[in-house]
VEXLOKOL-326128 format. One record per residue (C-alpha): x, z, y; chain; residue in one letter; residue number from 1. Coordinates in steps of 0.2 Angstrom, whole numbers. Example, Ala and Ser with C-alpha at 12.3 -4.5 7.8 and 13.67 -1.06 7.14 Angstrom:
2
{{62,39,-22},'A','a',1} {{68,36,-5},'A','s',2} 
This chain:
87
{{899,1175,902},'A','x',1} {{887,1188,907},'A','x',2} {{895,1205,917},'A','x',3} {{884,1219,915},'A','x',4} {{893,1233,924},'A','x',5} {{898,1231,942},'A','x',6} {{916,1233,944},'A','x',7} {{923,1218,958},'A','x',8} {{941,1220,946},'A','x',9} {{931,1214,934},'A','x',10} {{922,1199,943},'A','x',11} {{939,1196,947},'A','x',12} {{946,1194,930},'A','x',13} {{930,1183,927},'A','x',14} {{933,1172,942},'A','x',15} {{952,1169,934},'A','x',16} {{945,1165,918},'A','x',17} {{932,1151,927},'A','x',18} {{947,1146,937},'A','x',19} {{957,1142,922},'A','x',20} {{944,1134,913},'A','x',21} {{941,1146,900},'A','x',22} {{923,1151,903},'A','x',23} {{911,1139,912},'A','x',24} {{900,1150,923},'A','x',25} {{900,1168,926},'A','x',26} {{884,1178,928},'A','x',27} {{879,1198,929},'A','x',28} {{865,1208,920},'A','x',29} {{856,1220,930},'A','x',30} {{864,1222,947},'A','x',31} {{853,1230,963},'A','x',32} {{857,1220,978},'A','x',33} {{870,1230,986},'A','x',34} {{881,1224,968},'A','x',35} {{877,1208,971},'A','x',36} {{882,1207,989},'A','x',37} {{897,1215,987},'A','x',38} {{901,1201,973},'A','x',39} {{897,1188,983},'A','x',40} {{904,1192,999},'A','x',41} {{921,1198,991},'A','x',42} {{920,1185,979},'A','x',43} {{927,1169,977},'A','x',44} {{914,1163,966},'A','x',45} {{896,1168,967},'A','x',46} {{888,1173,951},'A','x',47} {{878,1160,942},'A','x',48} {{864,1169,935},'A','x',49} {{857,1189,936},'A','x',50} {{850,1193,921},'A','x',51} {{835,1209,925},'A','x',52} {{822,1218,918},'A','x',53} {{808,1208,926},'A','x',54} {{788,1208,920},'A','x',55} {{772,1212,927},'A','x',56} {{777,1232,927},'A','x',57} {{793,1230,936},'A','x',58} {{791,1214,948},'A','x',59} {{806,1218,958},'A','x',60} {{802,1206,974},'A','x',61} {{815,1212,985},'A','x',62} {{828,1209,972},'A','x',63} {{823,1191,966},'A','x',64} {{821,1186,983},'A','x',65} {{837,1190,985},'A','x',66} {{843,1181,972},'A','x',67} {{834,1165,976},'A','x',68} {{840,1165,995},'A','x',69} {{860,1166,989},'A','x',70} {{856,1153,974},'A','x',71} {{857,1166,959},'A','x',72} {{847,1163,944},'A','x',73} {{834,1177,939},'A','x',74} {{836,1178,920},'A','x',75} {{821,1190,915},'A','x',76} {{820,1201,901},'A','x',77} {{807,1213,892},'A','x',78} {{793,1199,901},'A','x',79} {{780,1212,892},'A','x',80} {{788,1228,896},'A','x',81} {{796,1239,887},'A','x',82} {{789,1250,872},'A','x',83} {{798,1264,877},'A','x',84} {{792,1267,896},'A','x',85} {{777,1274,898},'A','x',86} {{769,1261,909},'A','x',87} 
């Protein structure tokens, strides 16, 4: 199950739900690092995958570093950008 805005409530809710065996994993769509920090170290269970924009346009390094050093999936979208950027 994929949260894609960045309320800890909410990741909360999520964890309960993978507590009590209702979801198997639980992952976010688009955090920055600071969201995912914040889920993880307030957290009880880190987040699986983060699902981003992620291609040749838009590399964001810092960000999937990050995910790789805590154990967080990058899950790419758009891999050829977008049609309605203008890069």
């Amino acid at each position: 199950m994929l949260i894609f805005f960045s309320g800890q409530v909410s990741f909360q809710a999520m964890e309960k739900l993978q507590e009590e065996g209702l979801v198997k994993s639980i992952g976010v769509s688009n955090f920055n690092t600071y969201q995912l920090k914040r889920v993880i170290n307030e957290g009880k269970i880190p987040p699986v995958t983060n699902q981003v924009e992620l291609h040749p346009y838009l590399i964001q390094e810092d960000l999937v570093k990050f995910c790789h050093d805590n154990n967080v999936v990058v899950t790419g979208y758009s891999p050829l950008g977008s049609t309605d950027r203008p890069w």
